[in-house]
TORKOL-4160 file (C-alpha; in steps of 0.2 Angstrom, whole numbers, padded with zeros to 4 digits, m for minus):
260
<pt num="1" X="0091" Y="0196" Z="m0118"/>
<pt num="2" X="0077" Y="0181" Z="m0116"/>
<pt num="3" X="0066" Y="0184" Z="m0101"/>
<pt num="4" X="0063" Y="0168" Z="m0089"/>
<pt num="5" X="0050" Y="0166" Z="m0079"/>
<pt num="6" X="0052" Y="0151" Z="m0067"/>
<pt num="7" X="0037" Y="0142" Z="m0059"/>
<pt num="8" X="0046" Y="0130" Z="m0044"/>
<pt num="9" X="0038" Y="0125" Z="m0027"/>
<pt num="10" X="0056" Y="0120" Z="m0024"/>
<pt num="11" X="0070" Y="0133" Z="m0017"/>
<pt num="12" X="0084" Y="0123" Z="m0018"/>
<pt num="13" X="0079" Y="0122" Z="m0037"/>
<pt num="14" X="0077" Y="0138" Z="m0040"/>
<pt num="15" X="0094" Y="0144" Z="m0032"/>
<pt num="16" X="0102" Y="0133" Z="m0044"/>
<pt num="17" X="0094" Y="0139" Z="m0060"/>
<pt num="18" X="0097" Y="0157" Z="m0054"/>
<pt num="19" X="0116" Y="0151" Z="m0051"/>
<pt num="20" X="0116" Y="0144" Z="m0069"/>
<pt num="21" X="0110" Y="0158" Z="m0079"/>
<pt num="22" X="0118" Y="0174" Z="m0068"/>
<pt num="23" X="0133" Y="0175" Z="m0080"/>
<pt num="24" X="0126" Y="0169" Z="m0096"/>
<pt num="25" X="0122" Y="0183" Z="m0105"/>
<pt num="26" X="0108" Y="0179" Z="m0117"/>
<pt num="27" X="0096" Y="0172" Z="m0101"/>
<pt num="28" X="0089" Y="0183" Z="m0087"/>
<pt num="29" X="0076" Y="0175" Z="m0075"/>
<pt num="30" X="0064" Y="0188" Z="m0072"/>
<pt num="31" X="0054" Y="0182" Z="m0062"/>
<pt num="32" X="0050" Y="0166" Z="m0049"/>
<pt num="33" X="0032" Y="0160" Z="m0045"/>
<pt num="34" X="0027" Y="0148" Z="m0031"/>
<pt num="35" X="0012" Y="0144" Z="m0036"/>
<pt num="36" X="0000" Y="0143" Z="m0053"/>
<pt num="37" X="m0009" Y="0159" Z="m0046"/>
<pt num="38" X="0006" Y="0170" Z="m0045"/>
<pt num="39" X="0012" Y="0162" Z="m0061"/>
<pt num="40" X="m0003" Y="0168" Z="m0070"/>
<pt num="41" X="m0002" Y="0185" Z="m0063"/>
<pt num="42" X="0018" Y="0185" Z="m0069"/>
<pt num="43" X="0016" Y="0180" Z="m0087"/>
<pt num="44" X="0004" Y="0195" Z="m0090"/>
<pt num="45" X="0010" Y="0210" Z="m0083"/>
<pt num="46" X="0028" Y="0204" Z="m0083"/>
<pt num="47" X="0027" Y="0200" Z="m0104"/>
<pt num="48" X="0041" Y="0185" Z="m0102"/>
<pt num="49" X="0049" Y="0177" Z="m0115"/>
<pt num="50" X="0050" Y="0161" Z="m0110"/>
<pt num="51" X="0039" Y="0149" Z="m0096"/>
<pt num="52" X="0050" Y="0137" Z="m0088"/>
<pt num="53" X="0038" Y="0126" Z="m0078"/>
<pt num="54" X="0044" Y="0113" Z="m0063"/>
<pt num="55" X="0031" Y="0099" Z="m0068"/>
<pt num="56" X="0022" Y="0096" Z="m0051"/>
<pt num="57" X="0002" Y="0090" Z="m0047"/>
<pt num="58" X="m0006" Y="0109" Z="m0052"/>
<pt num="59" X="0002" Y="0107" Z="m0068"/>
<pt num="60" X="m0014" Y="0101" Z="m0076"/>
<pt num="61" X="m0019" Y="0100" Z="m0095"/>
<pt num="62" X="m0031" Y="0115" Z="m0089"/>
<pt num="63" X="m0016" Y="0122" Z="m0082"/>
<pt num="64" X="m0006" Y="0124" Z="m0100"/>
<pt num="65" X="m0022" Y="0129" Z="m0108"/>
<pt num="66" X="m0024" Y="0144" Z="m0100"/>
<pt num="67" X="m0006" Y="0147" Z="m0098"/>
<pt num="68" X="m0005" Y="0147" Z="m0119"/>
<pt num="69" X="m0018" Y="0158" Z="m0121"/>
<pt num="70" X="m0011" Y="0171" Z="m0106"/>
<pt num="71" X="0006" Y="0171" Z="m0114"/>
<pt num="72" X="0003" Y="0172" Z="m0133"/>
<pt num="73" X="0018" Y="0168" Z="m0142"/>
<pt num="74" X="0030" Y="0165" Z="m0127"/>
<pt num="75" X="0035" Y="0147" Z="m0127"/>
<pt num="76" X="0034" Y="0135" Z="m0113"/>
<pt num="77" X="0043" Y="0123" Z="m0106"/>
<pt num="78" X="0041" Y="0109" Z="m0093"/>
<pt num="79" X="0054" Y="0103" Z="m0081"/>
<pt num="80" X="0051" Y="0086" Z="m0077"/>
<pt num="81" X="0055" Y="0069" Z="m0065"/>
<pt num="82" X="0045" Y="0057" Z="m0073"/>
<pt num="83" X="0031" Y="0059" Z="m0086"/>
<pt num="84" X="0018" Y="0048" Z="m0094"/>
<pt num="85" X="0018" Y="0049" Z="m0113"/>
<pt num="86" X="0000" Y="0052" Z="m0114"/>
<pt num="87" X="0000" Y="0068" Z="m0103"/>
<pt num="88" X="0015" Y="0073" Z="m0113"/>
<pt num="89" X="0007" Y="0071" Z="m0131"/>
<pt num="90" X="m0009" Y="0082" Z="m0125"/>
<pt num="91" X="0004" Y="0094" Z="m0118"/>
<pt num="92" X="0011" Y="0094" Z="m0134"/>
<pt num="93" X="m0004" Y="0096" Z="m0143"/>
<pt num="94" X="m0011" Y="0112" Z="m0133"/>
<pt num="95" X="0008" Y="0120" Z="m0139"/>
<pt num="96" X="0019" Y="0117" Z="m0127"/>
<pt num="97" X="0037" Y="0119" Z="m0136"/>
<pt num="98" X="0048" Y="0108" Z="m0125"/>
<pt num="99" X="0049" Y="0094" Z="m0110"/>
<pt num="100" X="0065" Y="0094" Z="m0100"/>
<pt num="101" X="0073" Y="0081" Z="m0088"/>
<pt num="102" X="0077" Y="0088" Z="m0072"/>
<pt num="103" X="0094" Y="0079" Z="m0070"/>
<pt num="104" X="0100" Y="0084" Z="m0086"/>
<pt num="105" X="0118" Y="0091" Z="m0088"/>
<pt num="106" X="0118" Y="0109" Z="m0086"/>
<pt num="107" X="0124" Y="0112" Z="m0102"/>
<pt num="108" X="0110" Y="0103" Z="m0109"/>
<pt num="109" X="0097" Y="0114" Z="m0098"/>
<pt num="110" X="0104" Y="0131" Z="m0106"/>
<pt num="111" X="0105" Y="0122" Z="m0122"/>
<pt num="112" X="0085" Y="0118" Z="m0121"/>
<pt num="113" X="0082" Y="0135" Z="m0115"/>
<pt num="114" X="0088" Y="0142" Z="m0129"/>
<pt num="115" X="0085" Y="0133" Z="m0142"/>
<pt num="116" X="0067" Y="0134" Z="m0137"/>
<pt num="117" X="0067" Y="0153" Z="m0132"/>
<pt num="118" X="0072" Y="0155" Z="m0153"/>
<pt num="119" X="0059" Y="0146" Z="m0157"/>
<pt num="120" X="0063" Y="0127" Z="m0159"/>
<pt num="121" X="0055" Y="0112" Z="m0153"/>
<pt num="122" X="0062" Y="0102" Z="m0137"/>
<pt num="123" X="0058" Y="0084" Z="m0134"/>
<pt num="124" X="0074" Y="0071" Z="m0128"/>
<pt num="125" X="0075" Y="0056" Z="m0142"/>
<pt num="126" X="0069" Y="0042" Z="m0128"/>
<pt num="127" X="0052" Y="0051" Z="m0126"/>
<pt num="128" X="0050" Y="0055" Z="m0145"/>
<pt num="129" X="0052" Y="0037" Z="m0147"/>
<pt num="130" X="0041" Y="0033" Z="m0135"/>
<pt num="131" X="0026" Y="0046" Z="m0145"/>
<pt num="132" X="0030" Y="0039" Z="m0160"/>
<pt num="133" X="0025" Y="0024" Z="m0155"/>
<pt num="134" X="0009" Y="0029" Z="m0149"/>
<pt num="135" X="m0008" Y="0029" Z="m0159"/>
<pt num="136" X="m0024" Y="0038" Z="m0153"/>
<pt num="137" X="m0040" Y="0029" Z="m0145"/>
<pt num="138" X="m0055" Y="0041" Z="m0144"/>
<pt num="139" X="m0067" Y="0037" Z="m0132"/>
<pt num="140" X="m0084" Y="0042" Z="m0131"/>
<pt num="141" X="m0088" Y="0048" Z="m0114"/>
<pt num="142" X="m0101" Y="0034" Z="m0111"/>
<pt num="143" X="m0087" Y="0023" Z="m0115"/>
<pt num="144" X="m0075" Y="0030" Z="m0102"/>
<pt num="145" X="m0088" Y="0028" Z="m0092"/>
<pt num="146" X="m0090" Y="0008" Z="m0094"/>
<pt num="147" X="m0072" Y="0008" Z="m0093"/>
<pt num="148" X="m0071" Y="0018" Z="m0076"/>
<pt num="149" X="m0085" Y="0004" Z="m0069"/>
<pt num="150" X="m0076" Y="m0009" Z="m0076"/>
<pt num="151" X="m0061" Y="m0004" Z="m0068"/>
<pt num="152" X="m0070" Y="m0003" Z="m0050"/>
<pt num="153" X="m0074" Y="m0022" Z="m0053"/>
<pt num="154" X="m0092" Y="m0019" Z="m0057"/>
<pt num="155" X="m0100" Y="m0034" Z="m0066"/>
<pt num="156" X="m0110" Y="m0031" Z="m0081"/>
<pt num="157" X="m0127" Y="m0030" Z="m0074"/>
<pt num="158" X="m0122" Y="m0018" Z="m0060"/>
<pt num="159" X="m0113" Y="m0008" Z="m0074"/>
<pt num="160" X="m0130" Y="m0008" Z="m0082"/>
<pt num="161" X="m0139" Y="m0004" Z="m0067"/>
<pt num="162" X="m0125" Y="0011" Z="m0064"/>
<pt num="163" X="m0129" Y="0018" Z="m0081"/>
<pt num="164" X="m0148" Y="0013" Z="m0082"/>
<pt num="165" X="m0146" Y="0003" Z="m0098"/>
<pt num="166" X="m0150" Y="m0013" Z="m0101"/>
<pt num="167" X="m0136" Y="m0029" Z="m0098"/>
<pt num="168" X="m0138" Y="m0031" Z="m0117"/>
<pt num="169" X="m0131" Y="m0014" Z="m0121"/>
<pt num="170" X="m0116" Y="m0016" Z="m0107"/>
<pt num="171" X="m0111" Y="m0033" Z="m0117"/>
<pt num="172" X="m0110" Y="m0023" Z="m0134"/>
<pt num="173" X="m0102" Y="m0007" Z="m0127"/>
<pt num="174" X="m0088" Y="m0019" Z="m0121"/>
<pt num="175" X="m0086" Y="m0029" Z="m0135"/>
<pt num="176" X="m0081" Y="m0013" Z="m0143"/>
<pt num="177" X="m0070" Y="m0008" Z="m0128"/>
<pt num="178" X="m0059" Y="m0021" Z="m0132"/>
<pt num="179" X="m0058" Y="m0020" Z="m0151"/>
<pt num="180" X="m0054" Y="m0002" Z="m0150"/>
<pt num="181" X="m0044" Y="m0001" Z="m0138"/>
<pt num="182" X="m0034" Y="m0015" Z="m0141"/>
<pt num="183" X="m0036" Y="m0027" Z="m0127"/>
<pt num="184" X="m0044" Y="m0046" Z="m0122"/>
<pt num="185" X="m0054" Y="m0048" Z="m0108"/>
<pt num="186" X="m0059" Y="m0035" Z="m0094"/>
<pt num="187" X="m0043" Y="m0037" Z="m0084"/>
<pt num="188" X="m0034" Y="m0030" Z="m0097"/>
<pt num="189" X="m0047" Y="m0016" Z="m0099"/>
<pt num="190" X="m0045" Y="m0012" Z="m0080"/>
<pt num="191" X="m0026" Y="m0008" Z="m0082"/>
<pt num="192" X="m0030" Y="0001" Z="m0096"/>
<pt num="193" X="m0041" Y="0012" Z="m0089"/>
<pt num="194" X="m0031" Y="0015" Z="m0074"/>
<pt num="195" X="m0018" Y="0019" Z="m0082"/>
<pt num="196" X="m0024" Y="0031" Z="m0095"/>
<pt num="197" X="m0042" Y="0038" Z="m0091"/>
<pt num="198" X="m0031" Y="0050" Z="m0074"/>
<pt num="199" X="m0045" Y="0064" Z="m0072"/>
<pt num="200" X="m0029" Y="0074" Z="m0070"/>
<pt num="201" X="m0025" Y="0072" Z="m0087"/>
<pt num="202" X="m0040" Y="0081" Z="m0094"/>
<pt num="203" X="m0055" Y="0074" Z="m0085"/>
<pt num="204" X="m0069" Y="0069" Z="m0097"/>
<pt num="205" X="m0059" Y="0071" Z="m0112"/>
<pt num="206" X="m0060" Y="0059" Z="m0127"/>
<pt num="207" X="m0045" Y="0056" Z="m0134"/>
<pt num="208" X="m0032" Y="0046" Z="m0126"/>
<pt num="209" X="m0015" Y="0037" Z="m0132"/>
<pt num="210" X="m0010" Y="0020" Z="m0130"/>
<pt num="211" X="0004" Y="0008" Z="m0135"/>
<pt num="212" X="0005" Y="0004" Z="m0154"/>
<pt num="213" X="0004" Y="m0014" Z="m0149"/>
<pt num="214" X="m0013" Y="m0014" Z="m0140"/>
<pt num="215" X="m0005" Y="m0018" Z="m0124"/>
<pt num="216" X="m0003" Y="m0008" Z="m0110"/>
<pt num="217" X="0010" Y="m0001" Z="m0108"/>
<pt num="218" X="0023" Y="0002" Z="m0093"/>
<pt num="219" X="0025" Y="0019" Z="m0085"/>
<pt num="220" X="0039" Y="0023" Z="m0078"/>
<pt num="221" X="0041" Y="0026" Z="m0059"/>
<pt num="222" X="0021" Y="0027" Z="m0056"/>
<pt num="223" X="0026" Y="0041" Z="m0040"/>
<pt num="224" X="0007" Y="0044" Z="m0032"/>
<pt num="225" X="0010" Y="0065" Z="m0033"/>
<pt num="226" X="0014" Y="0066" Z="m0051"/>
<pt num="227" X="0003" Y="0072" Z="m0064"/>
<pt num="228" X="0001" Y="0059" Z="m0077"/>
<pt num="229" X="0003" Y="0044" Z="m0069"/>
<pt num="230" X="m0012" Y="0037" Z="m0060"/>
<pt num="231" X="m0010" Y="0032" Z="m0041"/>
<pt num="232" X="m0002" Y="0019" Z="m0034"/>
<pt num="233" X="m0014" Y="0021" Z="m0018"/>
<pt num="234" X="m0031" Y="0026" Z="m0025"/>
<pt num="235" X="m0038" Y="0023" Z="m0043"/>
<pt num="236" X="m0046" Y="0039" Z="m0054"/>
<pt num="237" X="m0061" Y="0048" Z="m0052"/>
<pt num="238" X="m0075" Y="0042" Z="m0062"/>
<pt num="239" X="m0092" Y="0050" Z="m0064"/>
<pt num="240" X="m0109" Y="0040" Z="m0061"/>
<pt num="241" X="m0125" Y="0049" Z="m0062"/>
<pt num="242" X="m0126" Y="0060" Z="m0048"/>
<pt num="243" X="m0110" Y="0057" Z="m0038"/>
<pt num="244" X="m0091" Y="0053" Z="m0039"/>
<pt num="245" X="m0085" Y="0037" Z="m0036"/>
<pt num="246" X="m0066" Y="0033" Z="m0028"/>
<pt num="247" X="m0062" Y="0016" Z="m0024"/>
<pt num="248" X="m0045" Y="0010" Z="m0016"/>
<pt num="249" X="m0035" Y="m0004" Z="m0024"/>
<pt num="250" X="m0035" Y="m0017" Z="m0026"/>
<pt num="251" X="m0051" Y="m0012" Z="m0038"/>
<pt num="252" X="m0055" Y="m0029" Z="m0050"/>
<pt num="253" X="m0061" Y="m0038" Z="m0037"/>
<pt num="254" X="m0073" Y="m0050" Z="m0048"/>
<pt num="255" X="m0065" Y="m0067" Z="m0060"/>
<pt num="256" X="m0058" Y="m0061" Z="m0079"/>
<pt num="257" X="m0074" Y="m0062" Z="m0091"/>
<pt num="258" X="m0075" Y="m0058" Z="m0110"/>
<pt num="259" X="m0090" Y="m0049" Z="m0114"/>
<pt num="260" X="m0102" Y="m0061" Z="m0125"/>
């Protein structure tokens, strides 16, 4: 018998899981969690054998981490609306074992679960496509930085000012901006940026994902209270010396300009 633990802020969904896996006999939910808190409390005294997680705004890269190495070899699973392909590949990276669709058939759903629980790999063809079609873009963090200010609308010698370098140094870290990332002038940086430097998805961290083609890409749905996407009403944190700057949108506020 595989041990489920569930962690829903939604009642109505957890009634319908517990309906679904009462008369199977290979699935037992052996526990349901509210909150990260409790969840984290569950997974160590109550040794589960599977993590079935509803992917809401505490479900953070932080989140998993810790989860992974609470739980040891228990896999986990998260039960998703709509996800961004970036938050799903560092998902995916830190070990989590599959990524479920909430309106999935309910055949499907026990199908995942077990499939998962004996130790395969979950991920629905449309959103391995769309990670297999992503390359990785590590950014330095001085380089999120720029982008972060960029993003806000700041021209170069404010950027410089921000950072206290010199204009000089701005132009060059741009020009390096574009060419690594994949884009043309600093409008398409901006929408870069917001769409892939979320502090939700890992804060300062350095590696990032981005379309194949260098564009950015679209993100399905964009709802402002899911992890992975970045707000349709405010733009990411990002850090400047000393503070944390959050600016509503519409952020680019000054004409398109390549860095020379």
């Amino acid at each position: 018998m595989t041990k489920v633990i569930l962690y829903s802020v939604q009642p109505v969904l957890v009634a319908g899981l517990q309906t679904v896996l009462a008369p199977l006999s290979g699935l037992m939910l052996s526990g349901v969690c509210p909150t990260i808190g409790q969840l984290m409390e569950n997974v160590q005294t109550d040794r589960p054998d599977l993590l079935l997680m509803e992917f809401t705004e505490d479900v953070t890269l932080e989140v998993l981490s810790a989860l992974r190495s609470t739980t040891a070899n228990a896999p986990i699973i998260l039960w998703a609306d709509l996800i961004s392909t970036e938050f799903a590949s560092q998902a995916i990276g830190l070990g989590i074992r599959g990524i479920l669709r909430k309106n999935l058939p309910v055949e499907l759903l026990v199908k995942c679960l077990l499939k998962v629980a004996a130790g395969e790999f979950w991920v629905e063809k449309s959103l391995s496509d769309r990670l297999l079609s992503t390359r990785q873009v590590v950014l330095t963090p001085r380089e999120r930085q720029i982008a972060g200010l960029v993003t806000q609308g700041l021209k170069n010698k404010e950027v410089a000012f921000s950072l206290g370098i010199t204009e000089g140094t701005v132009k060059v870290y741009l020009s390096r901006l574009f060419q690594k990332v994949g884009v043309k002038d600093r409008f398409e940086l901006a929408l870069f940026a917001m769409e892939h430097l979320s502090t939700h998805q890992g804060g300062t961290a350095g590696s990032i994902t981005a379309a194949r083609s260098g564009r950015v890409s679209a993100m399905e749905g964009r709802p402002s209270h899911r992890p992975g996407f970045v707000s349709a009403k405010k733009a990411p944190l990002f850090a400047l010396p000393g503070r944390l700057v959050e600016t509503p949108y519409p952020i680019v506020s000054d004409p398109v300009k390549r860095a020379s």
